[in-house]
C-alpha positions, 0 to 999 in steps of 0.5 A: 540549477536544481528544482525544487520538487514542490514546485513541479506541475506534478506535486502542485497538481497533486498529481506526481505521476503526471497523468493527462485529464482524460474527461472519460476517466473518471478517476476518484478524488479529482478536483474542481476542476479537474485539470490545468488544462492538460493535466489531472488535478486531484484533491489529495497526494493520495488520490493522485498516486492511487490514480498513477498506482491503478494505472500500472495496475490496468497495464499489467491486467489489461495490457499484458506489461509486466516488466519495466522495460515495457510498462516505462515503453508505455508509460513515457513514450518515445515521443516525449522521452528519454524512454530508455533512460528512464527505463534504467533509472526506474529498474535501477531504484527498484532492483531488477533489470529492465527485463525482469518480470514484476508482479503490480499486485504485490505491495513490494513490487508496485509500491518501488515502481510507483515511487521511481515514477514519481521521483523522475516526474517530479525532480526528485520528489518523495512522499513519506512510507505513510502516504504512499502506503495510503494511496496504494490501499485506496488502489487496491495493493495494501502493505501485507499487515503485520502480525498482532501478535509475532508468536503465540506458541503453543505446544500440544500432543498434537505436534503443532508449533509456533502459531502466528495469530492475526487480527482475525484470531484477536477479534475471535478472541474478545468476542468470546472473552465479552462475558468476562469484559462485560463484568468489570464495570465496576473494576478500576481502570487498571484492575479492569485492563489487567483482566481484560487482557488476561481473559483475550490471552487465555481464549487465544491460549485455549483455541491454539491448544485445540486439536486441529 
């Protein structure tokens, strides 16, 4: 008879990795009280998979554990487990061998392995992208952002392409386009917003075609 995934330890503890209350350990969103009487409690999903995700973080930094083989070896000892087993369901989710080096400071690498663990913790549970997203920003890994703008191209005697514009180069815009944006309060809305944009598009154009 299959489990319902909700109705695991882990998901009922909001901790889907399944760490064991150390009172040493400190870790942040735990709740009152703090364990089941082995295991953490957390008040939030997302402070429990920031606890499973620092700690993979502390095996590969502190550890030295860089490939699933090793990092599941610690993780779920043969004590208790069917390590090698797990071992190949993890590598086999995230698409690398069991000996293959991954880097737990990259998103695509650490965000993979953490939702392996919790999919064999856990009876097959699975958070929603957001959630985890969520969870391994508050440990320290966020997903790479993604452009403001794809493409402000820019072509100048200089030889210089395509430039791909982040929020850092948006928010250096409208702070130089503020004079402009200052004066529209009298404006209607729709008048406004159309100047508005026109004004960031013209001081992203003009800081692109500077020489570099």
């Amino acid at each position: 008879m299959s489990i319902d995934p909700k109705a695991t330890r882990g998901y009922r503890n909001r901790n889907p990795g399944n760490i064991e209350h150390v009172p040493a350990n400190k870790w942040q969103g735990l709740a009152d009280p703090p364990s089941d009487g082995r295991f953490c409690r957390f008040t939030s999903h997302e402070f429990g998979i920031r606890a499973l995700a620092a700690l993979l973080v502390t095996y590969q930094d502190r550890h030295k554990l860089r490939t699933p083989r090793a990092i599941i070896g610690r993780w779920a000892p043969k004590v208790e487990n069917d390590t090698a087993a797990y071992v190949a369901v993890v590598a086999r989710r995230i698409g690398v061998g069991p000996d293959d080096a991954i880097d737990l400071h990259r998103h695509e690498h650490l965000r993979p392995l953490v939702e392996a663990i919790i999919h064999h913790e856990c009876a097959g549970l699975s958070y929603p992208a957001a959630v985890i997203d969520r969870a391994l920003t508050l440990a320290g890994v966020p997903p790479a952002a993604p452009a403001t703008l794809r493409s402000v191209a820019a072509t100048t005697g200089t030889g210089r392409g395509a430039v791909l514009v982040g929020a850092a180069g948006i928010a250096t815009a409208v702070a130089q386009a503020a004079p402009t944006i200052q004066a529209l309060g009298t404006l209607a809305p729709a008048v406004a917003i159309a100047v508005i944009v026109a004004a960031v598009v013209g001081v992203l154009a003009w800081r692109l075609r500077r020489p570099a």
